[in-house]
N, C-alpha and C positions, 0 to 999 in steps of 0.2 A: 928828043934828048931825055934822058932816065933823069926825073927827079930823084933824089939825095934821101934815104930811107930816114924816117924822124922816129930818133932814139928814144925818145920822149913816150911814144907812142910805142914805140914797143915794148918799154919797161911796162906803161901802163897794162897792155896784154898780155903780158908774161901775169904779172900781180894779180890780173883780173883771174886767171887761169888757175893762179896759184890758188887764189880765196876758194875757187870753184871745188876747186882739190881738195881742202881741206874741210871744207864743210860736208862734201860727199863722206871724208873720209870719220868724221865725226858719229856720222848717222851709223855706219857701216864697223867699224871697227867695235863700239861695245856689243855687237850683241857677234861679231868673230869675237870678242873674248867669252862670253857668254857660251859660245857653243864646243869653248875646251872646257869649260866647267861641265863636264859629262860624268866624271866620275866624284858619285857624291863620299861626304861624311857619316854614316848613319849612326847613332846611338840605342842600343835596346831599352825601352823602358822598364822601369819593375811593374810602373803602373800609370795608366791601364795596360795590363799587361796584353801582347802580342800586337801591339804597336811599337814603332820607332820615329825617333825625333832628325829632325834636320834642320840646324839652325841655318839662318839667312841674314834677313838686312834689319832696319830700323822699325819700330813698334810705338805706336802710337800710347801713352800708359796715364795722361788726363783722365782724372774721376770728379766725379762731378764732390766737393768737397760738404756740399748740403746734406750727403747721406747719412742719414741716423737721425737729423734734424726736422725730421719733417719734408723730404727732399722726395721728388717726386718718385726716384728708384725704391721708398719706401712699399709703395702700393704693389712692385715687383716680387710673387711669394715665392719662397722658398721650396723649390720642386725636389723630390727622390728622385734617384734614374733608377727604374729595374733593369730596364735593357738597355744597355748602353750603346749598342748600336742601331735598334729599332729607333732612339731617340737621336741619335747621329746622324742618320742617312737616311730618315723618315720609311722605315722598315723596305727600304731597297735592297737589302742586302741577297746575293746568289744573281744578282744581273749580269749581266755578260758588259755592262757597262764598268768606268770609273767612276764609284762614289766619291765626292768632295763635300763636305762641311765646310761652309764657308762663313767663319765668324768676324763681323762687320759693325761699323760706329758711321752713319751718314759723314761725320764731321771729324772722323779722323781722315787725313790728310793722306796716308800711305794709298789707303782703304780707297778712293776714289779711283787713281791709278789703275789698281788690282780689279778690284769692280765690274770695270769697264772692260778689260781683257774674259772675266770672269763671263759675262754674261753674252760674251763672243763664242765661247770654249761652247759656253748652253746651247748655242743653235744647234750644235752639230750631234753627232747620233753615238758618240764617243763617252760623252760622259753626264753623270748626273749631277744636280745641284741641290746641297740645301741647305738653305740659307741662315743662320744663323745669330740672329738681329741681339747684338753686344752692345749694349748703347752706355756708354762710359764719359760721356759728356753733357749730362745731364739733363734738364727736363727735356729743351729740344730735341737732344737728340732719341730720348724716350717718345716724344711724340710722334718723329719720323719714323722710328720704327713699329712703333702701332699701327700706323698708315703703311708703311710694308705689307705687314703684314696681312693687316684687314684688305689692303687691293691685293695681296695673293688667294684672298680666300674668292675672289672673283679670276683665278688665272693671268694677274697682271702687277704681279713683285715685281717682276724685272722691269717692264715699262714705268712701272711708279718710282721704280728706284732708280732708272736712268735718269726720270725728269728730275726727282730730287736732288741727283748728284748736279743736276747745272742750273741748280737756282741758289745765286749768292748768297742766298738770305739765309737767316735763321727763322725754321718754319712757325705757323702758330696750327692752331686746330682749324681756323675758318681756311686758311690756304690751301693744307690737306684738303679739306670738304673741296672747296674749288678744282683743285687737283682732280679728284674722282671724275667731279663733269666734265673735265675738260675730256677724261682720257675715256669716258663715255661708258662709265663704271655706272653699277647701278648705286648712288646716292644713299640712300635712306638703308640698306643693306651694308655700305660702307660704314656708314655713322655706327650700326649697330652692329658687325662688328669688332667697330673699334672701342665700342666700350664695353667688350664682353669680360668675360671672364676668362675664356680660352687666349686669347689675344695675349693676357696677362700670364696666364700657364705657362706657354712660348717663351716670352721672355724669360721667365724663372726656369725653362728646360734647359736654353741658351746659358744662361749664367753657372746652373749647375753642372753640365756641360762643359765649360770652360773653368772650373775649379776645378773638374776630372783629369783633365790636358795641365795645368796649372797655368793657362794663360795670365798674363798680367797686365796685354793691351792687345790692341788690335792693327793691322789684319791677323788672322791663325785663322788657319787651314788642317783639315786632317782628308789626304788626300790617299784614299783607299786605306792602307794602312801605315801611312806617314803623315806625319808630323809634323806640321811647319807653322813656323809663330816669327813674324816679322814680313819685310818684304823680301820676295823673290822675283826675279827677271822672265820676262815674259816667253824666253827660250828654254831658262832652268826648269819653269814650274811646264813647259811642254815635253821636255825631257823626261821629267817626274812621273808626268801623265802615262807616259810611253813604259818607263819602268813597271807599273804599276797596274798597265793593262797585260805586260808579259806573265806576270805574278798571279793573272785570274786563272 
C-alpha cells in the first residue's frame, strides 16, 4: 500500500531548494552585473596631463589628526617628482606589460579587499605592480608600511603585506622585527632598512605622488594610463586591465 506523500516535508524541500537558489544566485548575479559594466566613464585630466580619471566606489579619507603636532607622518619629507612616471611605475615604463601604481593604507578597510585581488593580478605575466605605501592612519599605519617596504627590499612586499593584512592587531615595531623571522627575511638587514633614509624618501615619493593624482584617501590606483581612486570590482578593474593592455 502507497504511504500518503507528507506535505510537510515537501514544503520543507521546496524551501530547502529555494534558500539553495538564492544564495547561488547572490554570489553569481553581482559580478553578471558587474560584467555589463563594460563600457566605462572616462574623464581627460588637465593634469597630470595624458592621463584619464574613472571614478568608482568608496575611499577610505581618515588622517591621522596628530600631523603638524609632532605626529609621526612628520618624519615623512617632502619629495619633488622629476619623472613622474619613472617615480610611478618604478621606471617600467615601454613594457609590454600593464603598469599599476597601487596606492595603499594597511588599515584602510577598502584597501584589504583590493590588495588581496591585487597581489593575485602580480603572479601572473600580465601586469606589473608598484606599490604605493599611503599611510593616512597614522603612526601604525606609518610603521607597516616602513616594514613593506624594508621587506620589499628583500623581495617579499607582497608576502609581508599579506601577513599584515590578517593580523587584527594594530602593529608595533618589535612585531614587524618578528614578522621578518618568521617569513625568513634577513633580520638585521630589515631593521636597517627600516630606519634608513630611502625608506623615508618612498614615502614622501608616495605622498607627492598622490597630491599629483589629487588623491584624498585610499585605495587609488593609476592603472596604465587611468585613473582610479575608490573602490572597483574585481571584474571592472579586470576589464580595465584588458582595455589598457589593447592601448600598448
Amino acid at each position: 500500500m502507497t504511504k500518503p506523500k507528507n506535505p510537510q516535508r515537501r514544503r520543507a524541500f521546496f524551501l530547502l531548494g529555494g534558500l539553495a537558489a538564492f544564495a547561488g544566485l547572490t554570489r553569481i548575479v553581482p559580478r553578471w552585473l558587474d560584467k555589463l559594466d563594460s563600457q566605462f566613464d572616462f574623464t581627460e585630466l588637465d593634469a597630470p596631463q595624458g592621463f584619464r580619471a574613472l571614478e568608482r566606489g568608496d575611499v577610505s579619507t581618515v588622517v591621522d589628526p596628530f600631523v603638524g603636532l609632532g605626529g609621526a607622518e612628520d618624519d615623512i619629507p617632502d619629495v619633488s617628482i622629476a619623472d613622474l612616471e619613472t617615480a610611478l611605475f618604478y621606471g617600467r615604463t615601454g613594457s609590454d606589460r600593464v603598469q599599476i601604481a597601487y596606492f595603499s593604507d594597511l588599515y584602510c578597510p577598502y584597501c584589504r579587499v583590493l590588495s588581496s585581488q591585487i597581489i593575485e593580478l602580480a603572479q601572473s605575466d600580465a601586469i606589473d605592480v608598484s606599490w604605493q605605501d599611503r599611510p593616512i592612519f597614522g603612526p601604525a599605519s606609518i610603521l607597516a608600511a616602513k616594514g613593506q617596504i624594508a621587506a620589499g627590499r628583500q623581495g617579499a612586499y607582497e608576502d609581508f603585506h599579506a601577513a599584515l593584512s590578517a593580523t587584527p592587531i594594530q602593529v608595533t615595531r618589535p612585531f614587524l622585527v618578528q614578522l621578518a623571522g618568521r617569513l625568513d627575511l634577513d633580520v638585521a638587514q630589515f631593521q636597517s632598512d627600516f630606519d634608513s633614509g630611502d625608506v623615508l624618501q618612498n614615502l614622501g615619493r608616495a605622498r607627492a605622488l598622490a597630491d599629483q593624482f589629487g588623491f584624498v584617501g585610499t585605495p587609488a590606483m593609476v592603472v596604465g594610463r587611468t585613473v582610479v581612486e575608490g573602490r572597483i570590482s574585481p571584474t571592472n578593474l579586470e576589464q580595465l586591465i584588458e582595455l589598457e593592455r589593447a592601448a600598448l
